[in-house]
Residue frames as qw, qx, qy, qz and C-alpha x, y, z in Angstrom:
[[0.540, 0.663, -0.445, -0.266, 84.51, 149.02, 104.91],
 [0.066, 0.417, -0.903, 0.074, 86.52, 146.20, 106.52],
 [0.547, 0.181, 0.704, -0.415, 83.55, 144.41, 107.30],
 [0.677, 0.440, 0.166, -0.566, 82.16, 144.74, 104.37],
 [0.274, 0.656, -0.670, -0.213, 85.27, 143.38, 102.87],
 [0.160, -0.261, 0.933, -0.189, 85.27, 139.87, 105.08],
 [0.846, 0.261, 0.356, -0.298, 81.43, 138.85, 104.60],
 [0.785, 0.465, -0.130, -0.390, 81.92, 137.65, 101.22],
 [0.207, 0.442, -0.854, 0.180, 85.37, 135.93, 102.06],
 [0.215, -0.098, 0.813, -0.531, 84.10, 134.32, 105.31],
 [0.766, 0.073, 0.505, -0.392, 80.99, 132.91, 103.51],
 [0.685, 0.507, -0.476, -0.217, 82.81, 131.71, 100.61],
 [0.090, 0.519, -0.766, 0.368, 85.40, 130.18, 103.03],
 [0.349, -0.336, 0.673, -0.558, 83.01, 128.94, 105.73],
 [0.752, 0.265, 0.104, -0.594, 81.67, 126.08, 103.53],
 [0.789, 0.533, -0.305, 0.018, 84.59, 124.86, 101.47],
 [0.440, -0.613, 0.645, 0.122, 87.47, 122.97, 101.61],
 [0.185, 0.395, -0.791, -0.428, 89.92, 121.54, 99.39],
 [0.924, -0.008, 0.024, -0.383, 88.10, 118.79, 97.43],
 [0.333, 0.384, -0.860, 0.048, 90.81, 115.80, 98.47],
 [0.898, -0.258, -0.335, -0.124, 90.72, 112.59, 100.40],
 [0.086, -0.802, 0.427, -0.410, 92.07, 112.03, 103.65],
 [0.103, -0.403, 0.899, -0.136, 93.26, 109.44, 106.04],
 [0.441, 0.133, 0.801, -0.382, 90.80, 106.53, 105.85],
 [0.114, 0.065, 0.677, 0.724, 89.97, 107.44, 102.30],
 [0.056, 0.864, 0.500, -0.016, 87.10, 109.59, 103.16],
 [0.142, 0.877, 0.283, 0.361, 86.99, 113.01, 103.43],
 [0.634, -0.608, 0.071, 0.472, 90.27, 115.22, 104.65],
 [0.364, 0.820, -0.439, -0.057, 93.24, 116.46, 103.53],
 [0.694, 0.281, -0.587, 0.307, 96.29, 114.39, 104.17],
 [0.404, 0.006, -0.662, 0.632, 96.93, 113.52, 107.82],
 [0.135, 0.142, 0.492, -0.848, 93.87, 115.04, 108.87],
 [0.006, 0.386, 0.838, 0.385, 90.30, 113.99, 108.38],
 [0.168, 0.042, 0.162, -0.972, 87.79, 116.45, 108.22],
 [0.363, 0.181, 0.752, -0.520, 83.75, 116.23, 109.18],
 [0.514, 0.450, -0.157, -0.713, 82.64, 116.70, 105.48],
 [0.574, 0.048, 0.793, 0.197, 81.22, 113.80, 103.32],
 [0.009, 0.137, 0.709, 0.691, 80.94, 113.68, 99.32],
 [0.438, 0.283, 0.113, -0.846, 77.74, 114.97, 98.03],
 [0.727, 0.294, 0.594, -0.178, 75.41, 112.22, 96.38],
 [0.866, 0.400, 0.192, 0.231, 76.63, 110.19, 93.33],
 [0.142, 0.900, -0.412, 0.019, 80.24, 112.40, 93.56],
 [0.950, -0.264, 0.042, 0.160, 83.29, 110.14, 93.40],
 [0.130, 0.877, -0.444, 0.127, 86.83, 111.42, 93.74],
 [0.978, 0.054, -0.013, 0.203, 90.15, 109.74, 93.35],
 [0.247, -0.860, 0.442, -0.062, 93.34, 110.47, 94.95],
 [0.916, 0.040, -0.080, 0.392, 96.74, 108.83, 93.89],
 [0.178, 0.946, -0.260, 0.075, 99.95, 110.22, 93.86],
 [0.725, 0.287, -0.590, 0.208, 103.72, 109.06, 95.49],
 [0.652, -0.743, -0.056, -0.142, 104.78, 108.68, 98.65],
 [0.651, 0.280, -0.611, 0.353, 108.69, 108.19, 100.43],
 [0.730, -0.612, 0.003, -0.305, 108.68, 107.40, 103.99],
 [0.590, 0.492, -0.522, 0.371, 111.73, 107.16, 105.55],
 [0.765, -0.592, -0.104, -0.230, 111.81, 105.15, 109.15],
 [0.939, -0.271, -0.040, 0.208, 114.26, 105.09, 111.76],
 [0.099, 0.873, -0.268, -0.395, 116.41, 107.08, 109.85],
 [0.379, -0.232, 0.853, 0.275, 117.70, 103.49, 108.21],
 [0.304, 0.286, 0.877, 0.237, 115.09, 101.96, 106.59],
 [0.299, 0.366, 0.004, -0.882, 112.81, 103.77, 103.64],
 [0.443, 0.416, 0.793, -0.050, 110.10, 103.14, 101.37],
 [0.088, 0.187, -0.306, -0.929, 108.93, 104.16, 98.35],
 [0.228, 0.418, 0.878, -0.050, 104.98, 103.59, 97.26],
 [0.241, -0.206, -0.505, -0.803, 101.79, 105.06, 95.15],
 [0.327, 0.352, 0.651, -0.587, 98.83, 105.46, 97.72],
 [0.467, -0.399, -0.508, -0.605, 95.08, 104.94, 95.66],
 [0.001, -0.260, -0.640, 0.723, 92.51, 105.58, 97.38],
 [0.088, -0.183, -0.359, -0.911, 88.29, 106.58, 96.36],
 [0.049, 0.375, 0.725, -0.575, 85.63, 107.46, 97.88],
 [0.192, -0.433, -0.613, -0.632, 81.95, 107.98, 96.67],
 [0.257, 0.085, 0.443, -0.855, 79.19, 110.25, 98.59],
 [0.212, -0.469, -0.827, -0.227, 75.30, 108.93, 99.11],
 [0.321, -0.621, -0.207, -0.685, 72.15, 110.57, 99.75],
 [0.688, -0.674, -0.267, -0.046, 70.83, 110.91, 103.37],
 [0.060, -0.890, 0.404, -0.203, 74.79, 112.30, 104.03],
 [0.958, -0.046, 0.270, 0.079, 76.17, 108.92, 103.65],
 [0.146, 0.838, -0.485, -0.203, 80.09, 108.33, 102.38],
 [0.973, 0.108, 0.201, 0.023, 82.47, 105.50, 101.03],
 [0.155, 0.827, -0.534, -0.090, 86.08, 105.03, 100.84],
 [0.939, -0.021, 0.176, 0.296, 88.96, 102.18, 99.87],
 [0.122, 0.944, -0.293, -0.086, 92.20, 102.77, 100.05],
 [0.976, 0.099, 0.141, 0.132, 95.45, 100.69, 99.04],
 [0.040, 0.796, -0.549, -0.250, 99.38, 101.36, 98.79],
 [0.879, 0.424, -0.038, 0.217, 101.35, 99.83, 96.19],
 [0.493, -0.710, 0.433, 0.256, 105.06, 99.87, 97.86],
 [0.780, 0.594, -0.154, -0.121, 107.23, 100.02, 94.79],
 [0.546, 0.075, -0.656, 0.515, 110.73, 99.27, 97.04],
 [0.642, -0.702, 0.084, -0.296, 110.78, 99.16, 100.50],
 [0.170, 0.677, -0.704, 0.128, 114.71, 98.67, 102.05],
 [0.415, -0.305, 0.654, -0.554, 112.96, 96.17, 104.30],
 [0.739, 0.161, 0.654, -0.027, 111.54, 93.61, 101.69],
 [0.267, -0.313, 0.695, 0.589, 112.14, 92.77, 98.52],
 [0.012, 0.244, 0.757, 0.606, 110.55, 93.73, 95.23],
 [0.280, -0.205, -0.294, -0.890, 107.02, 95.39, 94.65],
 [0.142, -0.225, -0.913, 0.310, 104.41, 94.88, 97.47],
 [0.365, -0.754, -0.324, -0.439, 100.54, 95.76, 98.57],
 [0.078, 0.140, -0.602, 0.782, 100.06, 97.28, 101.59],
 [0.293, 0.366, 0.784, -0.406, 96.81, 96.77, 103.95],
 [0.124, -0.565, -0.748, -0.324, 93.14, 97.06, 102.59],
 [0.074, 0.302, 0.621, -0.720, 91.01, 99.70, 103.85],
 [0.250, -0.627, -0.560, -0.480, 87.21, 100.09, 103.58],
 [0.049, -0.239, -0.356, 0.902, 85.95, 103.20, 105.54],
 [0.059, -0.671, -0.593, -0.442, 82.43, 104.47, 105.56],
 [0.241, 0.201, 0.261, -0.913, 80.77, 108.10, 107.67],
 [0.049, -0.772, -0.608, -0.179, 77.62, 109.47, 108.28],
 [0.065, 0.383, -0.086, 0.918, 77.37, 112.91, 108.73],
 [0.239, -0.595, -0.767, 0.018, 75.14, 113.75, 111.60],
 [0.056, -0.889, -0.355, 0.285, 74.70, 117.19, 112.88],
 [0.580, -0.039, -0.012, 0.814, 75.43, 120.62, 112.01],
 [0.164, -0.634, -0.566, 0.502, 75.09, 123.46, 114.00],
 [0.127, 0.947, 0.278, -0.095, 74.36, 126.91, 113.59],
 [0.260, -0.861, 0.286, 0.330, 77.85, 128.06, 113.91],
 [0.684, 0.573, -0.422, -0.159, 78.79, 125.94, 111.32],
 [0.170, -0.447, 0.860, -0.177, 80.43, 123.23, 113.77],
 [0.782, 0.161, -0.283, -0.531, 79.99, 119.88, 112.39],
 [0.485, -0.469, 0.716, -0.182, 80.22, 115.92, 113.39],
 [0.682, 0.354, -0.532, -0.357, 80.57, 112.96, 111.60],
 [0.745, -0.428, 0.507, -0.062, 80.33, 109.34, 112.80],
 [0.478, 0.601, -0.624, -0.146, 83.12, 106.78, 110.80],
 [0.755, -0.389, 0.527, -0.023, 84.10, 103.39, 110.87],
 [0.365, 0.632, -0.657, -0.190, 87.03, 101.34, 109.34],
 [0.926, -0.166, 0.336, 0.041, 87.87, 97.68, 108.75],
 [0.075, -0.791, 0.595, 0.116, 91.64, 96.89, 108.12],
 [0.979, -0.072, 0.077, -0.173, 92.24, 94.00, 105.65],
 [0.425, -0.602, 0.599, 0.313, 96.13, 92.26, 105.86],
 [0.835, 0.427, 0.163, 0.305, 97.65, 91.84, 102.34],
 [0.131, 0.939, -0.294, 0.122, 100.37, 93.94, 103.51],
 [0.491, 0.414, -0.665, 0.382, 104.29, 93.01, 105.15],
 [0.682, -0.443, -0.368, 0.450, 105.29, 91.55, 108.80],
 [0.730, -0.156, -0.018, 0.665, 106.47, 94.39, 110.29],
 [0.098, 0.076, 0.231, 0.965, 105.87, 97.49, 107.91],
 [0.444, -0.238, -0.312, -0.806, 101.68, 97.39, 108.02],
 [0.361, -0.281, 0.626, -0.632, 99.34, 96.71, 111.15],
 [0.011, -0.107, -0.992, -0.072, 97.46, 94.02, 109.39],
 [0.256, -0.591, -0.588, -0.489, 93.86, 93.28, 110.00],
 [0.160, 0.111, -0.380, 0.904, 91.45, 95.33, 111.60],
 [0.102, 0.678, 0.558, 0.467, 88.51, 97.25, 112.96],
 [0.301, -0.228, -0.452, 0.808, 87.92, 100.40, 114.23],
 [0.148, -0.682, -0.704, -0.132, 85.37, 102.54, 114.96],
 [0.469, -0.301, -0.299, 0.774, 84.91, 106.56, 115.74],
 [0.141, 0.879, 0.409, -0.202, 84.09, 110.45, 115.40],
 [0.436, 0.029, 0.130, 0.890, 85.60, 113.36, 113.77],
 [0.040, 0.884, 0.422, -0.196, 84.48, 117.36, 114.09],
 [0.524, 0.022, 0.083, 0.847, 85.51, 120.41, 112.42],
 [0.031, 0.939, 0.304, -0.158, 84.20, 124.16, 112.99],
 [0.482, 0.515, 0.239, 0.667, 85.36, 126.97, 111.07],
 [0.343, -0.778, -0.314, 0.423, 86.62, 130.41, 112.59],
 [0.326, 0.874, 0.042, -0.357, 86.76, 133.13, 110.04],
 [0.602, 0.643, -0.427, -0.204, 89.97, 131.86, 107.78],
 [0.262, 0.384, -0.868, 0.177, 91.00, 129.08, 109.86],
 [0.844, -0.216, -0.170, -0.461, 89.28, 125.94, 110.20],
 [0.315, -0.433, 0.722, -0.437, 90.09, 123.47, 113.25],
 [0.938, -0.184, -0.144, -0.256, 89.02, 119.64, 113.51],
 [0.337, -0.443, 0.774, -0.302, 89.73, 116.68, 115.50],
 [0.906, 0.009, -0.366, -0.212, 89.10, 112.68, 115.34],
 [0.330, -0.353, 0.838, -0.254, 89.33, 109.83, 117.51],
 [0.705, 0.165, -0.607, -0.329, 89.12, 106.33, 116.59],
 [0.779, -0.262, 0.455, -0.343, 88.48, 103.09, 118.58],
 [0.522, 0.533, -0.634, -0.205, 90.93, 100.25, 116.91],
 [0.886, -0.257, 0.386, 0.005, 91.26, 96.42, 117.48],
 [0.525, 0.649, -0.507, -0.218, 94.33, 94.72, 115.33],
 [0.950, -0.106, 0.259, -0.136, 95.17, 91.61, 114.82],
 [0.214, -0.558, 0.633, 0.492, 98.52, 92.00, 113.00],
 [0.578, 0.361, -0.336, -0.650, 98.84, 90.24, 109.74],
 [0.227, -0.183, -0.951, 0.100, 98.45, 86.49, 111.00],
 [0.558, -0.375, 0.201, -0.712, 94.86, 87.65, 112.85],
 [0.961, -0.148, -0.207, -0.109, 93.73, 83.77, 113.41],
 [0.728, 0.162, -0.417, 0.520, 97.31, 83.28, 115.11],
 [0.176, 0.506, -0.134, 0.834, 97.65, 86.58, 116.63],
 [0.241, -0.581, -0.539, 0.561, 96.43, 88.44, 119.84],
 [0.255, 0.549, 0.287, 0.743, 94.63, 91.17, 119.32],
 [0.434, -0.437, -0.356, 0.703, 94.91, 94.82, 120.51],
 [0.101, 0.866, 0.484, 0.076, 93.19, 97.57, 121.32],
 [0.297, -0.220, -0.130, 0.920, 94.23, 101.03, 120.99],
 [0.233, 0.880, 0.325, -0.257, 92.98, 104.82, 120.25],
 [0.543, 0.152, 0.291, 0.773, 93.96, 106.72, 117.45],
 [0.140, -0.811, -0.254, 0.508, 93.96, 110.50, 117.35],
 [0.279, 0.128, 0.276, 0.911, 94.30, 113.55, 114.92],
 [0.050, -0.879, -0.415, 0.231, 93.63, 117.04, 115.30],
 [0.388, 0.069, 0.341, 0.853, 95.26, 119.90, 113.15],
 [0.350, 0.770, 0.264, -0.464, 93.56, 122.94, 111.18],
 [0.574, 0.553, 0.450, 0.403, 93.37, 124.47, 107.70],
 [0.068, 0.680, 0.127, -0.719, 94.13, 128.16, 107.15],
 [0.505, 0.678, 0.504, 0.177, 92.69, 129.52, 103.67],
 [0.154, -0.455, 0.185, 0.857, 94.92, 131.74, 101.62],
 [0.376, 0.341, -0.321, -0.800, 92.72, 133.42, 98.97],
 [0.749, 0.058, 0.139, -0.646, 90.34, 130.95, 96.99],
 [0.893, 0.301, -0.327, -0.064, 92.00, 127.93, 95.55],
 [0.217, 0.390, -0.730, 0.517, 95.44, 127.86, 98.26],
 [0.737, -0.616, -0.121, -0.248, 94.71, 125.95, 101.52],
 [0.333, 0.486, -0.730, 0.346, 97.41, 125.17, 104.04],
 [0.869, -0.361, -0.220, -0.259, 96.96, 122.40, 106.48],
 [0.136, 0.320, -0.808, 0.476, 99.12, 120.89, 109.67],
 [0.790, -0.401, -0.194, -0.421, 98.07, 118.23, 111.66],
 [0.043, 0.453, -0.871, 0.183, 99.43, 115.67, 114.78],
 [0.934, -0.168, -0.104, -0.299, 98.16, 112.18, 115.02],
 [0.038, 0.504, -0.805, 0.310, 98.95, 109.51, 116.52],
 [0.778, -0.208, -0.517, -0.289, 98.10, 106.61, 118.84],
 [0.608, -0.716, 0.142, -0.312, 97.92, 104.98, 122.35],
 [0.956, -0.152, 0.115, 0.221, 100.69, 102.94, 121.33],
 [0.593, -0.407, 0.230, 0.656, 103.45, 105.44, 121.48],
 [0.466, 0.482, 0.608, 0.426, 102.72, 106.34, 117.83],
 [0.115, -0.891, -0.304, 0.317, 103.27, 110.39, 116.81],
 [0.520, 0.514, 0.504, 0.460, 102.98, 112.34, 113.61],
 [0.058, 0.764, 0.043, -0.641, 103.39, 115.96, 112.81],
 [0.415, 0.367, 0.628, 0.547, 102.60, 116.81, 108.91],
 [0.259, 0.737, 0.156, -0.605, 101.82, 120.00, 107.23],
 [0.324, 0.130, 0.588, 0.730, 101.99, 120.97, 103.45],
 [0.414, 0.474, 0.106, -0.770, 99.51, 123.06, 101.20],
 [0.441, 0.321, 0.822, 0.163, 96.89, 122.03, 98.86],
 [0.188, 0.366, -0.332, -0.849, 96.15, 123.98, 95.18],
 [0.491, 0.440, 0.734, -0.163, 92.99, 123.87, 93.51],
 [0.215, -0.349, 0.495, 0.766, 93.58, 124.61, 89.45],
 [0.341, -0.251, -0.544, -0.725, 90.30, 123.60, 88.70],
 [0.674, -0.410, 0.100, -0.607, 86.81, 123.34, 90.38],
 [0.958, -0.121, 0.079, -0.249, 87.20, 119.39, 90.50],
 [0.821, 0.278, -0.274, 0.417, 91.24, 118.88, 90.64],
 [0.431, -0.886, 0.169, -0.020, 93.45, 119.32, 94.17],
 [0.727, 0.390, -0.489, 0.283, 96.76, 119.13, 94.09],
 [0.659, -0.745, 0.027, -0.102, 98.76, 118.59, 97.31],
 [0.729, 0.363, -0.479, 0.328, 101.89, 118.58, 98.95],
 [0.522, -0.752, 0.242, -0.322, 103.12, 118.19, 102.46],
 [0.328, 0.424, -0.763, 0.360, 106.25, 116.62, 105.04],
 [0.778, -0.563, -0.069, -0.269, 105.99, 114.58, 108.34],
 [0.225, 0.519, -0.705, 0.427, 108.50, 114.21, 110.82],
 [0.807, -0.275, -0.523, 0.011, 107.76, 111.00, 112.84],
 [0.112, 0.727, -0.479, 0.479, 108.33, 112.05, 116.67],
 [0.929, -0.242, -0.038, -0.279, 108.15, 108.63, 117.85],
 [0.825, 0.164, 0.167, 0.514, 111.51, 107.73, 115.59],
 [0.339, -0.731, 0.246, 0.538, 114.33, 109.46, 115.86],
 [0.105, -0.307, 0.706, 0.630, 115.53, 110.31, 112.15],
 [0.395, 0.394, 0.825, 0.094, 112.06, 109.32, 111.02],
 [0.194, 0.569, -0.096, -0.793, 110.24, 111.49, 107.83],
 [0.489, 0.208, 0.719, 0.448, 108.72, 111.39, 104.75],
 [0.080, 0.277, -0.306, -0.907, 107.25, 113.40, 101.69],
 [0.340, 0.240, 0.890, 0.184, 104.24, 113.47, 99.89],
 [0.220, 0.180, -0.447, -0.848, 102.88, 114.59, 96.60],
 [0.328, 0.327, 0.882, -0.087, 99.31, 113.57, 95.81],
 [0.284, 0.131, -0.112, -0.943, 96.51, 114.87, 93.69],
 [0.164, 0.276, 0.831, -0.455, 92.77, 114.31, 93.88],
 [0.064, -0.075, -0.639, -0.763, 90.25, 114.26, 90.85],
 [0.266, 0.354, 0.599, -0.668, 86.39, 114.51, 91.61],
 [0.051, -0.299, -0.844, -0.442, 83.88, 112.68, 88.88],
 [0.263, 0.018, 0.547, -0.794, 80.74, 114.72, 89.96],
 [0.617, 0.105, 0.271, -0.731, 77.15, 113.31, 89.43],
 [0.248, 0.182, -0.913, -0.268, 77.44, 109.71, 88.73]]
């Protein structure tokens, strides 16, 4: 009887996942990208607010956009862009960097463990100081599912050039995130992840994401910066999916 109870969970479950956008404006949840790309001619859009309080001194308020559009052959597409509406640290309404992100999907196994390859380029129309500037970077991300809790990981390969790049030295580093998902019934997901980087850099974020309709996530989740002492921030987003364009 208990068995008979979990199949229908565990193959509803072992497919899906909130439809939002994650770091790099591909496929994820917040603070954790995950190995799925958009299904051909789907495009989803993800805005929402953000406060981000560094240092425990300086804070920021901003609107993240962000959309991303799935192609045949398992092909994906993302831009993303904050709009910093204050920030204690400059003055008046500012962009933040450019990103263009793209994936391929490339295997997936029997167990349902899957891999995706990704690369990002990082253009500077952001601040000195508050945004890494230009970029590129280059990497993988996997995520396998284990009856109501799903697991992934990513690593990136990053050059930056800050936001002078033609002036600048540039530096390499590696960026990391790895977290899971646990599914509570069919439309609730909860998610925690830690990223970070080889430059000291190190996130912890959870929240939970609600799905009121087939093609509308809402989200909400915290992060406590444990790089910065006193560092944290909040964010509310929600994530709209146009399907067959």
């Amino acid at each position: 009887m208990k068995t008979a109870w979990l199949l229908p969970v565990l193959v509803a479950v072992s497919g899906a996942y909130p439809g939002n956008i994650g770091p790099g404006a591909l496929s994820g949840v917040p603070g954790l990208p995950l190995s799925d790309v958009l299904e051909d001619g789907n495009l989803r859009f993800r805005s929402g607010f953000e406060y981000d309080r560094r240092n425990g001194t300086a804070s920021s308020f901003s609107i993240p956009l962000a959309v991303c559009r799935g192609f045949s052959g398992g092909y994906e597409a993302g831009v993303a862009l904050p709009v910093y509406l204050s920030d204690d640290s400059h003055d008046g309404m500012s962009l933040g960097d450019i990103t263009l992100s793209g994936a391929m999907h490339y295997e997936t196994t029997r167990g349902g463990t899957a891999l995706k390859f990704s690369g990002s380029v990082f253009l500077p129309t952001g601040e000195e100081g508050r945004d890494p500037g230009a970029g590129a970077g280059v990497g993988a991300v996997t995520s396998t599912t284990f009856r109501l809790f799903r697991f992934s990981a990513s690593g990136q390969y990053r050059l930056l050039g800050g936001q002078r790049p033609s002036k600048a030295r540039w530096n390499d580093s590696v960026a990391f995130a790895f977290g899971g998902m646990s599914f509570v019934g069919e439309r609730m997901t909860l998610f925690t992840s830690l990223s970070g980087d080889s430059d000291g850099a190190l996130k912890l974020q959870a929240g939970a994401s609600l799905e009121p309709w087939r093609v509308l996530v809402i989200d909400c989740s915290v992060m406590a910066d444990m790089a910065e002492h006193g560092g944290y921030g909040v964010f509310l987003g929600a994530s709209w999916t146009v399907e067959g364009l």
